[in-house]
C-alpha positions in Angstrom: -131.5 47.2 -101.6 -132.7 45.6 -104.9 -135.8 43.6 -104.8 -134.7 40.1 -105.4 -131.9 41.0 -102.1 -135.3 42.1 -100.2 -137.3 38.7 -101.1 -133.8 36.7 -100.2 -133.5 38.5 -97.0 -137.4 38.2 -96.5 -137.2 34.2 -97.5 -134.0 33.6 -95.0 -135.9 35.1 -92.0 -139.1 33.3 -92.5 -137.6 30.0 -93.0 -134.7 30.2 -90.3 -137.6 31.3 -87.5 -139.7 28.8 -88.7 -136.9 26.3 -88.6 -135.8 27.2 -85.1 -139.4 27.0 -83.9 -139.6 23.6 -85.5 -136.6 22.6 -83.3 -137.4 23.9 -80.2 -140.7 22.3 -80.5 -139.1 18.8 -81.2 -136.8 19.5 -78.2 -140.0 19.9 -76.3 -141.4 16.8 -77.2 -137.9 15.4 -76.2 -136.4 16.9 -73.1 -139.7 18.3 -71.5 -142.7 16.1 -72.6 -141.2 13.3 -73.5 -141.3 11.2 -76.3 -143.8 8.5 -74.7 -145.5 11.4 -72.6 -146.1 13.4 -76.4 -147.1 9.6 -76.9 -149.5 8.9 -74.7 -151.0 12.7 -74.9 -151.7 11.5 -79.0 -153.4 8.4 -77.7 -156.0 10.8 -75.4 -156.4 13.0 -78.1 -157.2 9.3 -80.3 -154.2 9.6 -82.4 -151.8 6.5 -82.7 -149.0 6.7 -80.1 -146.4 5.7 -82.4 -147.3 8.7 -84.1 -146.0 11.3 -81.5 -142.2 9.7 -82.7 -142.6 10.1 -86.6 -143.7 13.7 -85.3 -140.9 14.6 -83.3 -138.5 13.5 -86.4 -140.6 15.6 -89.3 -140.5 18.6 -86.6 -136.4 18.1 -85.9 -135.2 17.1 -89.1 -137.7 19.3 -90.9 -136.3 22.1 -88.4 -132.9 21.8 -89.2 -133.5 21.4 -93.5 -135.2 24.5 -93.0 -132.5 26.5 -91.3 -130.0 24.7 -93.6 -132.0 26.0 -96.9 -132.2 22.0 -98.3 -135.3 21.7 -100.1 -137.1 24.8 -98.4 -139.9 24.4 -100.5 -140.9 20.5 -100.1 -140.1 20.4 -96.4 -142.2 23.9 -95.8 -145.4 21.8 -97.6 -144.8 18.8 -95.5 -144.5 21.1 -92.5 -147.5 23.4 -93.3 -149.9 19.9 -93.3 -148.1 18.6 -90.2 -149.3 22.2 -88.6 -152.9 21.8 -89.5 -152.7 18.5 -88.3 -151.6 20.4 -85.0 -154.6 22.9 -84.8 -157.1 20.5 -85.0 -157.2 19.3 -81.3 -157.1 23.4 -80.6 -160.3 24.1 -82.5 -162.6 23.5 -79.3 -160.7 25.9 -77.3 -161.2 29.4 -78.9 -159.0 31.0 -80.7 -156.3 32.5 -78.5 -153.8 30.1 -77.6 -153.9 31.3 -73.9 -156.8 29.8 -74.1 -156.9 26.6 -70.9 -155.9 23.0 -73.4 -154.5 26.3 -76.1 -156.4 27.7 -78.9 -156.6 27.3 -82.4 -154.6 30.8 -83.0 -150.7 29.6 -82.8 -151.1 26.7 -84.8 -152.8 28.4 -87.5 -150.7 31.1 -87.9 -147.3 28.7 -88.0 -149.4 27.3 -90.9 -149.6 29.8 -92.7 -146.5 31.0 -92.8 -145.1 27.7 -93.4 -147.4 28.0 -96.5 -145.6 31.5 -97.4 -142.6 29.6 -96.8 -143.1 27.3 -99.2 -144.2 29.5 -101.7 -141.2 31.1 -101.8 -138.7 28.8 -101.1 -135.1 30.1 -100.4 -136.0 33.3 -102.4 -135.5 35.1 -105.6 -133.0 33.1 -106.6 -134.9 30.4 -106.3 -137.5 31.0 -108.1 -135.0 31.6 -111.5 -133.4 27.9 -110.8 -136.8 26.8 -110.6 -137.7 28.1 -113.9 -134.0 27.1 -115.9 
């Protein structure tokens, strides 16, 4: 397998996960939580309420762009600040997200890799439309 097959293969995986995790955590919010119980959680945390909604969208629509491979790169970034948005109320609880309230550790690491997602976009291929 050439190395421009490796990074596509590498790039699909990442941002398909990532996508799908985005999705089941909007369906979370949804079906589970609720949107006015994700609501009200925001407001105890200090956070607008009305934010919780604008959340769930970013997370489902950003989800599903992701898994589509529509602007992987942009919607990655967007993602990646929504993500350290999400570890801060995490940071007084330790690091391992077993942690009682969850730790710091789960957000973080969905961070990052939404970081490496955006750095390399839908792959190899990519990168040489980017450059034309």
């Amino acid at each position: 397998m050439s190395s421009n097959r490796r990074i596509d293969a590498a790039a699909i995986l990442l941002r398909t996960a990532l996508g799908i995790m985005f999705i089941a955590h909007a369906m979370q919010k949804y079906f589970i939580f609720t949107l006015p119980g994700t609501a009200k959680f925001f407001e105890s945390l200090g956070l607008p309420g009305p934010l919780a909604y604008a959340i769930f969208a970013i997370e489902l629509v950003g989800g599903l762009m992701l898994v589509a491979g529509i602007r992987t790169r942009w919607v990655a970034a967007v993602l990646a600040v929504e993500l350290l948005g999400a570890t801060w109320p995490h940071l007084a609880n330790g690091w391992m997200f077993t942690a009682t309230g969850g730790g710091w550790e789960y957000p973080a690491f969905l961070a990052v890799t939404a970081i490496a997602s955006a750095l390399l976009g839908n792959g190899a291929r990519d990168d040489v439309a980017a450059r034309s």
